[in-house]
C-alpha positions in Angstrom: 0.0 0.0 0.0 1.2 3.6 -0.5 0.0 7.2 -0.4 0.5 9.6 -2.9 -0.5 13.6 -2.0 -0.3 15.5 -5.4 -1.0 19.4 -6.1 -5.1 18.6 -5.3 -5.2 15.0 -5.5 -4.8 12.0 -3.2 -4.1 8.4 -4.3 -4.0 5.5 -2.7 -2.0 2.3 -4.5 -2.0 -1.1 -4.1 2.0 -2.6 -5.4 3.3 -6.4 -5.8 6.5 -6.3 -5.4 9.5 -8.6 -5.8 10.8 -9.6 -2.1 14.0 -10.3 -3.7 14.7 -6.7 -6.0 11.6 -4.8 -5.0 10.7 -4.4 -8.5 6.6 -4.1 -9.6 4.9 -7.0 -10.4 1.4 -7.5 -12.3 1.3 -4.4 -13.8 0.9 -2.2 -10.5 1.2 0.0 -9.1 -3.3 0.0 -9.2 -4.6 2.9 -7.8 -7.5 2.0 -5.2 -11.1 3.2 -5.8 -14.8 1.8 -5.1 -18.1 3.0 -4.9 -21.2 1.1 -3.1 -24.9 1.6 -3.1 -26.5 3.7 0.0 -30.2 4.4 0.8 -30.1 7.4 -1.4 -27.7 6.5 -4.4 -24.2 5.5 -3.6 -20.8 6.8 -2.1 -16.8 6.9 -3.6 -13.9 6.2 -1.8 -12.5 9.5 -1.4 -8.0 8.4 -0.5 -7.9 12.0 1.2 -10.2 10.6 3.5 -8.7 7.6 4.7 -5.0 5.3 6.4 -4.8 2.3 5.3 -3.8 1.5 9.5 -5.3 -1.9 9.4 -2.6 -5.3 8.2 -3.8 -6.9 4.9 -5.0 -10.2 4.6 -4.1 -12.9 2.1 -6.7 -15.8 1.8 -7.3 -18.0 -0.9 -5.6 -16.2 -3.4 -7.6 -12.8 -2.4 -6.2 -9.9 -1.0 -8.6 -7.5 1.5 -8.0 -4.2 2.2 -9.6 -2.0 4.9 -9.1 1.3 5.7 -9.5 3.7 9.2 -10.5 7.8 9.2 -7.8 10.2 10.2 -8.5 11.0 13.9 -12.5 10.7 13.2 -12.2 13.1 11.0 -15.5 12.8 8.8 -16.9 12.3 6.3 -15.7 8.6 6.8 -17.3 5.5 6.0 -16.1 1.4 6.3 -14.7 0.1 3.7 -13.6 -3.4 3.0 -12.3 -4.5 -0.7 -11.1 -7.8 -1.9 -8.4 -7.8 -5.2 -6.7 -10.9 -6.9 -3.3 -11.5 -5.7 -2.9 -12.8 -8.9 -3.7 -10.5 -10.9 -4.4 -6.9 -8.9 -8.2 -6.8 -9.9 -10.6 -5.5 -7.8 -12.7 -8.8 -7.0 -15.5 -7.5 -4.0 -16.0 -4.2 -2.5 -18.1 -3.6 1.1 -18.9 -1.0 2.9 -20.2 -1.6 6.3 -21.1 2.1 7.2 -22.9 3.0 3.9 -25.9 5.2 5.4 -23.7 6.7 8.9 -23.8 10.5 7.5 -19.9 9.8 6.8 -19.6 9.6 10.6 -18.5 6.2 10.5 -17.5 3.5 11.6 -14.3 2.8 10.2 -11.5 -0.3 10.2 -8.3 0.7 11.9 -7.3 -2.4 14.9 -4.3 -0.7 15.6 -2.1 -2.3 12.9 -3.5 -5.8 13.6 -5.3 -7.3 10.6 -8.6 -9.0 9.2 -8.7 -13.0 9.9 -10.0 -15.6 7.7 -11.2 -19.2 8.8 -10.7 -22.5 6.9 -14.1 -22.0 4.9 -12.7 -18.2 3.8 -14.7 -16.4 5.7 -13.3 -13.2 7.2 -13.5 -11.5 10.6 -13.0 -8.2 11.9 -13.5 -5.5 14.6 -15.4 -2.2 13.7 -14.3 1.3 15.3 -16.8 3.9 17.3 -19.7 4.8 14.7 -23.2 4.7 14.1 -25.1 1.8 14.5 -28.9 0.6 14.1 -30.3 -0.5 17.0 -33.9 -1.1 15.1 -33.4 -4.4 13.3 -34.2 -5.6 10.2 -36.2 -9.3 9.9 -32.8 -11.3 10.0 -31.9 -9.7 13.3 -29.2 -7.0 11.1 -29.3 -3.5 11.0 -31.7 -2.2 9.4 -29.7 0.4 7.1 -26.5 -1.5 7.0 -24.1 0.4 9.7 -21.6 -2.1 12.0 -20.2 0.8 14.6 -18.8 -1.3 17.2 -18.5 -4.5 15.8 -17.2 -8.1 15.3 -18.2 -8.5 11.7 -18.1 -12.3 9.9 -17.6 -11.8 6.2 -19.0 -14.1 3.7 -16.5 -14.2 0.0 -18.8 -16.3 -2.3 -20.3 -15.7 -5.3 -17.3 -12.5 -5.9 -19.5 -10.1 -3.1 -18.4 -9.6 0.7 -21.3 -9.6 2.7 -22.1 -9.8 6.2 -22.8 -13.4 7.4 -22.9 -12.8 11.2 -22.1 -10.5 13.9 -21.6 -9.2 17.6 -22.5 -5.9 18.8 -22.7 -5.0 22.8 -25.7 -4.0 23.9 -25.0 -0.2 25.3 -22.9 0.3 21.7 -25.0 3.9 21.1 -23.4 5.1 24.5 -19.8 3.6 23.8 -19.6 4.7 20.4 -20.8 8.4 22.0 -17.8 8.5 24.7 -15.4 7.1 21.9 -14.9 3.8 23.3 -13.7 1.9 20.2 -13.8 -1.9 20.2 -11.9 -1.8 17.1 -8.8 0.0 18.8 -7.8 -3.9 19.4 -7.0 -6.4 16.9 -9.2 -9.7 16.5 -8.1 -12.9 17.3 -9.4 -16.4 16.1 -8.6 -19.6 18.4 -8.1 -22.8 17.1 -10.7 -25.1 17.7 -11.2 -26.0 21.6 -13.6 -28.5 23.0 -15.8 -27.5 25.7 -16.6 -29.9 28.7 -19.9 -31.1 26.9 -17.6 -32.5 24.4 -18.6 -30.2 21.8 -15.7 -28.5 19.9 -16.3 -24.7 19.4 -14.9 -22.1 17.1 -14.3 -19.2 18.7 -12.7 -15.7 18.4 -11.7 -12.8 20.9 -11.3 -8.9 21.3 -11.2 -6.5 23.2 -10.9 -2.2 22.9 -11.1 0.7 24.6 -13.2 -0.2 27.5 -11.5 -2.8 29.2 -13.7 -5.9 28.6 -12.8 -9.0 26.6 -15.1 -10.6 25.0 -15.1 -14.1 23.4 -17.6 -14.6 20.5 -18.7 -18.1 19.1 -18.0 -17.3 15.2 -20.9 -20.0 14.2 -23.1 -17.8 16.7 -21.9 -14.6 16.9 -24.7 -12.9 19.6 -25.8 -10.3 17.4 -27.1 -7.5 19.3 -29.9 -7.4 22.1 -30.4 -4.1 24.2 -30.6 -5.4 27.5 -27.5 -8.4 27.3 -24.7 -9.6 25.4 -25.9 -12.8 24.4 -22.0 -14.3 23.6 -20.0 -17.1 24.5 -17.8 -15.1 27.2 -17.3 -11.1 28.7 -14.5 -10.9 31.1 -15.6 -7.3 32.2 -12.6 -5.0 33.1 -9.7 -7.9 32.4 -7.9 -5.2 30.5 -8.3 -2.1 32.4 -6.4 0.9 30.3 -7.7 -0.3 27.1 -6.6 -2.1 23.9 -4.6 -0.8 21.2 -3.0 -4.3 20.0 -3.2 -7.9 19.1 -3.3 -10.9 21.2 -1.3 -14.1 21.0 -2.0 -17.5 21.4 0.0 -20.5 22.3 -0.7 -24.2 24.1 -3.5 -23.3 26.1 -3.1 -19.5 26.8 -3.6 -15.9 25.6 -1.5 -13.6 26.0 -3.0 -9.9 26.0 -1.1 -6.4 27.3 -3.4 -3.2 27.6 -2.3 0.5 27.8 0.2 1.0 30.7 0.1 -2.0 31.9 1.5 -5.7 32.3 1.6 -8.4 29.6 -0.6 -11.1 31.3 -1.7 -14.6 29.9 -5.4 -16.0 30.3 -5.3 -19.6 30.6 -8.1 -21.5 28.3 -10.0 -24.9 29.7 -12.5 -26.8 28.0 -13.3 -23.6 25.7 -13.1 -21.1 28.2 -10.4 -18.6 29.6 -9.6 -17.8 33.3 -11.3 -15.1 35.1 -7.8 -13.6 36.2 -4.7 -13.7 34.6 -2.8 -16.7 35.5 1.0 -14.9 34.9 1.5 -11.1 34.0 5.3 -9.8 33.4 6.2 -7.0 36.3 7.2 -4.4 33.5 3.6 -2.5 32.7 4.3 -1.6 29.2 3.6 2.7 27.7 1.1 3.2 25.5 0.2 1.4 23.2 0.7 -1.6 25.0 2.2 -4.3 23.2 1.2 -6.7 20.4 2.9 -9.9 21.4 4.4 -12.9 19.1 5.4 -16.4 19.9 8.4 -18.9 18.7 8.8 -22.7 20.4 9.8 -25.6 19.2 6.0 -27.5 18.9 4.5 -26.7 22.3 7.5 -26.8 23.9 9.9 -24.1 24.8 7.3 -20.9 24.2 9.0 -17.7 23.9 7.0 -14.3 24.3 8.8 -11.8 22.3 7.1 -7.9 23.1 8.1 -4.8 21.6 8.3 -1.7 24.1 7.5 1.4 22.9 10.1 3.5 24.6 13.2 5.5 23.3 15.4 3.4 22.5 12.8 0.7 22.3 13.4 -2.2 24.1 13.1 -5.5 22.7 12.1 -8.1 25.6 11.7 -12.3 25.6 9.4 -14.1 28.3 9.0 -17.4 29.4 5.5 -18.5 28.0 5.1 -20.2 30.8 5.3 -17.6 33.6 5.2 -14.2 32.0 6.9 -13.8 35.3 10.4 -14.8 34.3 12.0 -12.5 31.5 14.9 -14.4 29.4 16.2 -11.8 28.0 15.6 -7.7 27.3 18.0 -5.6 24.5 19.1 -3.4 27.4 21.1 -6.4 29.2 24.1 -5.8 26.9 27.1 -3.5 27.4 27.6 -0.7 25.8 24.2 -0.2 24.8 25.0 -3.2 21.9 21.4 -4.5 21.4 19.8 -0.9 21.1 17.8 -0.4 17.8 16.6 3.4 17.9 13.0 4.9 18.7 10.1 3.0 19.5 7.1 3.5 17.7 3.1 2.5 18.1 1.9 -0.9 16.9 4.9 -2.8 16.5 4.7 -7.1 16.6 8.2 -8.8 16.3 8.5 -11.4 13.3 10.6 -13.8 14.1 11.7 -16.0 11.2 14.8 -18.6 10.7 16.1 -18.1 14.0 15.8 -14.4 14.1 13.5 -11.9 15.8 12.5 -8.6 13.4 11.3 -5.5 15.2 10.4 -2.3 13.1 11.7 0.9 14.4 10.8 4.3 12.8 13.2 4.3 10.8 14.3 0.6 9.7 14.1 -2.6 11.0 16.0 -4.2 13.9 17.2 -8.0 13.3 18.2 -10.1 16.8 19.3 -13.4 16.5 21.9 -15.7 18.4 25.8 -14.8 18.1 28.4 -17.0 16.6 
């Protein structure tokens, strides 16, 4: 993706690149436009309007897109586009905010990205917009607005449409105080068996108001005023708020909120812990942290966590017991292991032995010495 400001105009491209040269592929640069039907005619992508803040996803040989406002600024809308990564067409376009009054809401999950099952579908968390509370017959929205959302996508047929959805019951007054759910990224769980013996497929997030909530993705909950009819709330397990991505491995999620601790929610028969069952004793500066995992199987779990300080620091817990930190880059002398600036929404890659961190001006590479 890139940005392009001109004298008076905006673009917003979509590139294939070669890892190897960086050379374009399939013909791109494409620059990125849509327009979708609303109650009274329709509505254009505008690329002043819009960051591309959200990761893309790559499923099934489909590329989606979604894009986040500047700082609520409106007029804003959701979209959501699907091109071939084959060939850079635009395959599906969605908008999930057509009839808001430009007021949203919008796609931003602080870097994380949208998720896609084994069937294609594709999940996501909304930001702080309008939603309808008065229903259509199917139990939707009656004019098609997702503010403060988990959104399942169906890709058949070459449309994205809604399938299913979660939305809390007091959304109008969380969306009015600015209390995104999509600040935080989405996570889906593999599948876990519940102690009826029934094996669920479930997915979790959380935002700016402290509560994680688990949804069932074959049953999301929908929205009812009085109760959130899902498959778990874990009110006020991430006091500060959300402005990352979770991480899962061998039985436990690991979440960090704003200005505070990294902690891991242990999961049994389909469910998590009420309380954290480890939490590091670093509480980590805004944004948090957006954790990533190496092992060897389900054996040896590393946490790696990015903290957004200056010079960042890069640290590695025990998955085990968040507890016990292995290692942090400002244990060697002569400030050896330091790679710059922090900077927001950062998850280490770690690849071949090697753990990538971005930093605002490159990227950091950490790996065993010789």
């Amino acid at each position: 993706m890139s940005v392009s400001p001109g004298a008076n105009t905006y673009h917003q491209r979509l590139h294939a690149l070669d890892v190897t040269t960086g050379a374009e592929m399939l013909g791109g640069p494409i620059d990125i436009s849509a327009t979708y039907p609303t109650l009274g005619g329709s509505t254009s992508f505008d690329p002043a309007q819009y960051a591309e803040r959200a990761a893309l996803l790559l499923s099934n040989g489909t590329l989606y897109l979604s894009f986040t406002s500047h700082c609520d600024a409106p007029p804003y809308t959701g979209w959501i586009m699907a091109y071939s990564a084959s060939t850079l067409a635009r395959t599906a376009v969605l908008n999930v905010a057509p009839n808001s009054g430009g007021v949203g809401p919008a796609i931003w999950m602080s870097g994380g990205g949208p998720a896609a099952d084994a069937a294609g579908n594709v999940y996501l968390l909304t930001a702080n917009g309008v939603f309808e509370t008065t229903l259509d017959a199917n139990g939707f929205p009656n004019q098609g607005d997702y503010g403060n959302s988990f959104l399942k996508l169906s890709a058949t047929g070459g449309t994205l449409t809604v399938s299913d959805y979660f939305t809390m019951y007091n959304v109008v007054n969380e969306s009015g105080s600015d209390q995104d759910l999509g600040s935080g990224g989405i996570l889906l769980l593999p599948d876990l068996t519940d102690s009826g013996g029934t094996v669920r497929h479930l997915a979790v997030g959380a935002g700016k108001d402290g509560n994680l909530y688990v949804v069932d993705r074959d049953s999301m909950g929908r929205f009812n005023s009085s109760t959130n009819k899902i498959w778990q709330e874990l009110a006020g397990a991430l006091a500060g708020g959300i402005f990352s991505t979770p991480a899962y491995f061998n039985g436990s999620l690991y979440y960090c909120p704003s200005n505070g601790p990294l902690r891991a929610f242990t999961v049994t028969a389909a469910r998590l812990s009420a309380t954290p069952s480890s939490r590091t004793a670093l509480s980590f500066i805004p944004p948090g942290t957006s954790p990533a995992i190496s092992a060897n199987g389900t054996s040896n779990g590393i946490v790696w966590a990015h903290e957004n300080t200056n010079p960042a620091v890069l640290h590695a817990f025990d998955a085990a017991d968040l507890a016990h930190e292995l290692y942090n880059s400002t244990q060697a002398p002569n400030g050896r292991d330091q790679f710059g600036a922090g900077n927001k929404f950062i998850t280490p890659a770690i690849a071949d032995g090697k753990v990538f961190v971005g930093t605002q001006t490159g990227v950091a590479e950490f790996g065993l010495l010789n």
